[in-house]
C-alpha positions in Angstrom: -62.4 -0.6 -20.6 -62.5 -3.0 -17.7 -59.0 -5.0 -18.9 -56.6 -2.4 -18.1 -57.8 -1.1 -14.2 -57.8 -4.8 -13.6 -54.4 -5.4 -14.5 -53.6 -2.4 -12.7 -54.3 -3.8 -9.9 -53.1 -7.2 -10.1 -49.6 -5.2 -10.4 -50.2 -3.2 -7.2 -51.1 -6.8 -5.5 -47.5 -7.9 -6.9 -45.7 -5.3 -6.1 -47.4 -5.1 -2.0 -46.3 -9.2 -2.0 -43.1 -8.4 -3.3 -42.3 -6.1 -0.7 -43.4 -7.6 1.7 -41.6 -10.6 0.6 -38.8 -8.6 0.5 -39.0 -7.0 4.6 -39.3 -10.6 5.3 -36.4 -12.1 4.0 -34.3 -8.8 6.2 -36.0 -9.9 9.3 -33.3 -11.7 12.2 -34.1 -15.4 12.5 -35.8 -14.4 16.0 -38.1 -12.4 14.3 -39.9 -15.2 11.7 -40.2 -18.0 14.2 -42.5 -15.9 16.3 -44.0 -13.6 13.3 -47.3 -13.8 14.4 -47.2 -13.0 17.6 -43.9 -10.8 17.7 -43.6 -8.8 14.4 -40.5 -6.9 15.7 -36.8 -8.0 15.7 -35.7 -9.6 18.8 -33.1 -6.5 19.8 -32.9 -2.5 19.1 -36.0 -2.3 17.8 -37.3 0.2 20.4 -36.2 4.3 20.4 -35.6 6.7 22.5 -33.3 6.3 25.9 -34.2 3.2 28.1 -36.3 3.8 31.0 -34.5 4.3 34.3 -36.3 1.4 35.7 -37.4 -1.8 33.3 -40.7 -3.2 34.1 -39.3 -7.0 34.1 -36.2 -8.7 33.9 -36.0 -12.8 33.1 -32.6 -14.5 34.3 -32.1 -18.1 32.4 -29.3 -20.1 33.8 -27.3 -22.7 32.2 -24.9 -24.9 33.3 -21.2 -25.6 33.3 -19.6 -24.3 30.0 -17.1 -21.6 28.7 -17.7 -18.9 26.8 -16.6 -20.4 23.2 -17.8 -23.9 24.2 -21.5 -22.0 22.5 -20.1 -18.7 21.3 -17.9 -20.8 18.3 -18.4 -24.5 16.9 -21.5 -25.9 15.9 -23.3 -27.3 18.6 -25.2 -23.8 19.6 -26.8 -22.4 16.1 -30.0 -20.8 18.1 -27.4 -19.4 21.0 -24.9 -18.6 18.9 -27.5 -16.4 15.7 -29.2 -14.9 19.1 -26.0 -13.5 20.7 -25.3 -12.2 17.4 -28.7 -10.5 16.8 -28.6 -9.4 20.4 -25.8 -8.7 22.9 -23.1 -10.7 24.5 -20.2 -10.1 26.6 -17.1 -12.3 26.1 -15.3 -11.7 29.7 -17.7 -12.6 32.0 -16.3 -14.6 35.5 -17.9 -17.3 37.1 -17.2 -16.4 41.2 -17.2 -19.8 42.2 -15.3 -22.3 39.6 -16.3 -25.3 41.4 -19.9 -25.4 42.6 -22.6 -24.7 40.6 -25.0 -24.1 43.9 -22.9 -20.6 45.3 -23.3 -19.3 41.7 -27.2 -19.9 41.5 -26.6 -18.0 45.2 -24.2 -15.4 44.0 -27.0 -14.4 41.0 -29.5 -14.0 44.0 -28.3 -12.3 46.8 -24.8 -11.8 46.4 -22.8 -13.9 48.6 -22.0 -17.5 47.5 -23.6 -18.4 51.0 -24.2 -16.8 54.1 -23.3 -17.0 56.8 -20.6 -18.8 55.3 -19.6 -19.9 51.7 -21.3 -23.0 49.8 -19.1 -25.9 49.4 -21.2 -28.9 47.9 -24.2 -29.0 46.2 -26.7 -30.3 48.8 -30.4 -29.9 49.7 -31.6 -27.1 51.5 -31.8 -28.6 54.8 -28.4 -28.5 54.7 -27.4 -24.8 53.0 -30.3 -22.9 54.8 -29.7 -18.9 53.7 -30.1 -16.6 56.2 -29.2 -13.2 53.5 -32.0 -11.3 52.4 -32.5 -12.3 48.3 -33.4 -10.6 45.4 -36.9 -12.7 45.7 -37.5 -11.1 48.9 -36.6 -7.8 48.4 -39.6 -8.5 45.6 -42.1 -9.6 47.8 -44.4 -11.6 45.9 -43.5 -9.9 42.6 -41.2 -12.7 41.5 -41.5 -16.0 39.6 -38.8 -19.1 39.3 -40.1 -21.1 36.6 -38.7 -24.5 37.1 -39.2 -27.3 34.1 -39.8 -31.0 35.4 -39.8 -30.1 39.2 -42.8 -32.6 40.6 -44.2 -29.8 43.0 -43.7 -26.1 44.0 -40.8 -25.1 46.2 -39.4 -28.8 46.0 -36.2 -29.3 47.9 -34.9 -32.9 46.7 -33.8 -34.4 43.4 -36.2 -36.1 41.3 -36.4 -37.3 37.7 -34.4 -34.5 35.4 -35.1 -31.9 38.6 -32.0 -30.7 40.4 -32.8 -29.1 43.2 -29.4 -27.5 43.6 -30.6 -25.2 40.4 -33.2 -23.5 41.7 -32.4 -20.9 44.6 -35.2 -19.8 45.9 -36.1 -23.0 48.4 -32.6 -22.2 49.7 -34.1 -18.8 51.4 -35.4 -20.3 54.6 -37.1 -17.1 54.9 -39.3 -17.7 51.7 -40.1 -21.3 52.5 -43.2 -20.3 54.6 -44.0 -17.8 52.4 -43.3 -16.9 48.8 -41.7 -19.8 47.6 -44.7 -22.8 47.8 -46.6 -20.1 45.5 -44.1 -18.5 42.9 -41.2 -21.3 42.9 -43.3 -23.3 40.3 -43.2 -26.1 37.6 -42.2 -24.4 34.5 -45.4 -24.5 32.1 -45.8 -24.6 28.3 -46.1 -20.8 28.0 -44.3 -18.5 29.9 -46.0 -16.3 32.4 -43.7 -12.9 32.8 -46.2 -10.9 34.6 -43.9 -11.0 37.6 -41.0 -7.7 38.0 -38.2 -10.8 38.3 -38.9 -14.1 36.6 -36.1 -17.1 36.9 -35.8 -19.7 34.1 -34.5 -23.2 35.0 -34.8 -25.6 32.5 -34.2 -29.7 33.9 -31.1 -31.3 33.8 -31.1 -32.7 30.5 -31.7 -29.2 28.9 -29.6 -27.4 31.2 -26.8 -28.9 29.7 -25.5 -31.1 32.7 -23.7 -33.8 33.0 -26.9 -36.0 33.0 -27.0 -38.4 36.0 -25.0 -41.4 36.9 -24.6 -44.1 34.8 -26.1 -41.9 31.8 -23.1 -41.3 28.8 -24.1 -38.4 26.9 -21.1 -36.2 25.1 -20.3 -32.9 25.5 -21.6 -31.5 22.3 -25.2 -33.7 23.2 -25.8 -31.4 26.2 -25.2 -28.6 24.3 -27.2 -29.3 21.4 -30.2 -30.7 24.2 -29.8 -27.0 25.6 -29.6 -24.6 22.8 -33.0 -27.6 20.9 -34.7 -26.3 24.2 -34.1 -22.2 23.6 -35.0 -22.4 20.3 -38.4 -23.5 21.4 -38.9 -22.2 24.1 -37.5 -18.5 24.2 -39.0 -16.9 21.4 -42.5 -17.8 23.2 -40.5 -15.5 26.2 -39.9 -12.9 22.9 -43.5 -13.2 21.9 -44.8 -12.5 25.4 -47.0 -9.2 25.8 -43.8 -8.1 28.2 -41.3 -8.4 26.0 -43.4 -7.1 23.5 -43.8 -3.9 25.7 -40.1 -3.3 25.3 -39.4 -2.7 29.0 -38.5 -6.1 29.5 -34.7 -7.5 29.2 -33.5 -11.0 29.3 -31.2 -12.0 30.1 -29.0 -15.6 29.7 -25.8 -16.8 31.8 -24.3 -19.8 32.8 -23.7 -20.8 36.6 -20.1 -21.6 35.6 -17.6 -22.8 32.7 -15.3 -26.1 33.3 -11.9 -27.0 34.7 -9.8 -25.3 32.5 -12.0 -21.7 31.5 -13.8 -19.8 34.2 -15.1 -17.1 31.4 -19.1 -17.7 30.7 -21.4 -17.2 27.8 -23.3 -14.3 28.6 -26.3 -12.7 26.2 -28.7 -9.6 27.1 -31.9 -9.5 25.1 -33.6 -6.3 24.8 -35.2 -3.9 22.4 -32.8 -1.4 23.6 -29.8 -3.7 23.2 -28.0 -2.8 19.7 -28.0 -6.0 17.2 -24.5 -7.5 17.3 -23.3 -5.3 20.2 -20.3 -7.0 22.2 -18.1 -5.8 25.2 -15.2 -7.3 26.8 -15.6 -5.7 30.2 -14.5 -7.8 33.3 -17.5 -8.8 34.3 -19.0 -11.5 36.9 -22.5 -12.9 38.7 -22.2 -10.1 41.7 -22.2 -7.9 37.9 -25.2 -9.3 36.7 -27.1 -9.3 40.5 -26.2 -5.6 40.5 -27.5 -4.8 36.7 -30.8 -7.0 37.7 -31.5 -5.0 41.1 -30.7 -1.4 39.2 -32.9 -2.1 36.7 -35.9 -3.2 39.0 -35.0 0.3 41.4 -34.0 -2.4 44.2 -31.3 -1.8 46.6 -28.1 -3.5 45.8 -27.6 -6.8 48.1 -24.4 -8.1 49.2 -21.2 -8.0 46.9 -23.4 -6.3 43.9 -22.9 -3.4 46.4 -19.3 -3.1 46.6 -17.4 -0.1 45.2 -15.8 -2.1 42.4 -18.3 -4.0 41.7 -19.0 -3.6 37.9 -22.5 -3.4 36.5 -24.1 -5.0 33.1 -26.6 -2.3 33.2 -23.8 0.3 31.9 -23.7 -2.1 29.0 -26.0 -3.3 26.2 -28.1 -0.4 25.4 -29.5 -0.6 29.0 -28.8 2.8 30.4 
């Protein structure tokens, strides 16, 4: 009498594992590294329109490469399997194809300097900005997390820190202010409490040329970068904020080399439609302006002109 209720429910154990096996095995790559903590797909999970203001928005910056230097090849799997679980746009313009430091700027404040335009990459003693910035416009509701700089708001080179990729010591009207408290060293978990949060990772995972006297290939600094997302972003997919679903992410590259001035550019959001794509000229003042619409800011510098395109009329964001 007992035999058969038993097997009965050794079945319905089976069948629950088997189905669960089953959801499992459907899930985006994104989506098992962090299932613990971040049961839902990376992307287009939520429902519903997308709120007319997002509740935080994370920028993460590489450095010098074209679009299908990580959109084809092998050298990008994590970059590459999250564009495609995500969004990307394939048309998106550097504004300055020879400086990396006026494109950090651009992605800021929207100018590639003010009063006039950055030429070198040099400390901020010597590029002081006097144009208002998307961290001030914030207050003190922004973060710039910066990996391997020694101290907060540091404005010289040190050990696999680059000072000339992290913009906010550049605002001289943050450096008695904001900056020694929310321009900080990147820590082991991300902290996205802040409306705008900045991700800079150091010069070997940013996918620079690494420092003089240093060979590493082409393909090296690109496989150093995307090793680095793959640990590190989906702890930024498993954060609470993300989590939320009013958070968007979103992942550019300060400019592409001597012969391709279109970027890699990916949105992560759980409004962004899985495998969505657009080939709409697009550029940094396009991404300043998407950031600052989404956070209800007013628009700063060329972000505000007329034809100035936006990235929030694109990947599920509006």
């Amino acid at each position: 009498m007992t035999a058969r209720p038993r097997r009965r429910r050794l079945l319905a154990v089976g069948a629950s594992l088997g189905l669960a096996l089953a959801v499992t095995a459907t899930l985006p790559r994104h989506a098992l590294a962090t299932a613990s903590a971040a049961p839902n797909p990376v992307c287009g999970w939520a429902t519903g329109a997308p709120p007319a203001h997002f509740d935080h928005v994370v920028l993460l910056i590489f450095e010098n490469k074209w679009r299908d230097q990580i959109f084809t090849g092998s050298n990008a799997p994590y970059l590459q399997s999250l564009a495609a679980d995500c969004g990307r746009a394939t048309n998106m313009s550097t504004v300055d194809p020879k400086t990396s430091l006026p494109n950090y700027i651009a992605l800021t404040s929207g100018y590639t300097g003010y009063p006039t335009h950055i030429t070198s990459n040099r400390n901020p003693n010597t590029w002081p900005q006097s144009s208002t910035s998307i961290f001030e416009q914030l207050g003190s509701d922004w973060r710039e997390l910066v990996e391997s700089m020694p101290s907060p708001c540091y404005i010289h080179h040190a050990t696999d820190y680059t000072v000339n990729h992290n913009p906010a010591p550049y605002y001289t009207h943050l450096a008695h202010t904001t900056c020694p408290t929310n321009d900080v060293p990147m820590p082991a978990t991300p902290d996205l409490s802040a409306s705008f949060t900045v991700l800079t990772p150091n010069k070997t995972h940013i996918m620079h040329k690494p420092d003089s006297g240093s060979s590493v290939s082409q393909a090296q600094r690109i496989r150093n970068g995307d090793t680095w997302a793959a640990q590190y972003l989906p702890k930024v997919f498993a954060t609470p904020e993300y989590q939320a679903g009013r958070t968007v992410v979103i992942i550019t590259w300060d400019e592409g080399n001597t012969s391709h001035q279109v970027v890699p550019f990916i949105v992560a959001s759980a409004y962004t439609p899985a495998g969505y794509s657009t080939n709409a000229a697009l550029d940094h003042f396009s991404t300043l302006k998407g950031m600052e619409q989404m956070l209800g800011l007013p628009l700063l510098g060329h972000a505000g002109d007329a034809g100035t395109a936006s990235i929030r009329d694109y990947f599920g964001l509006s």
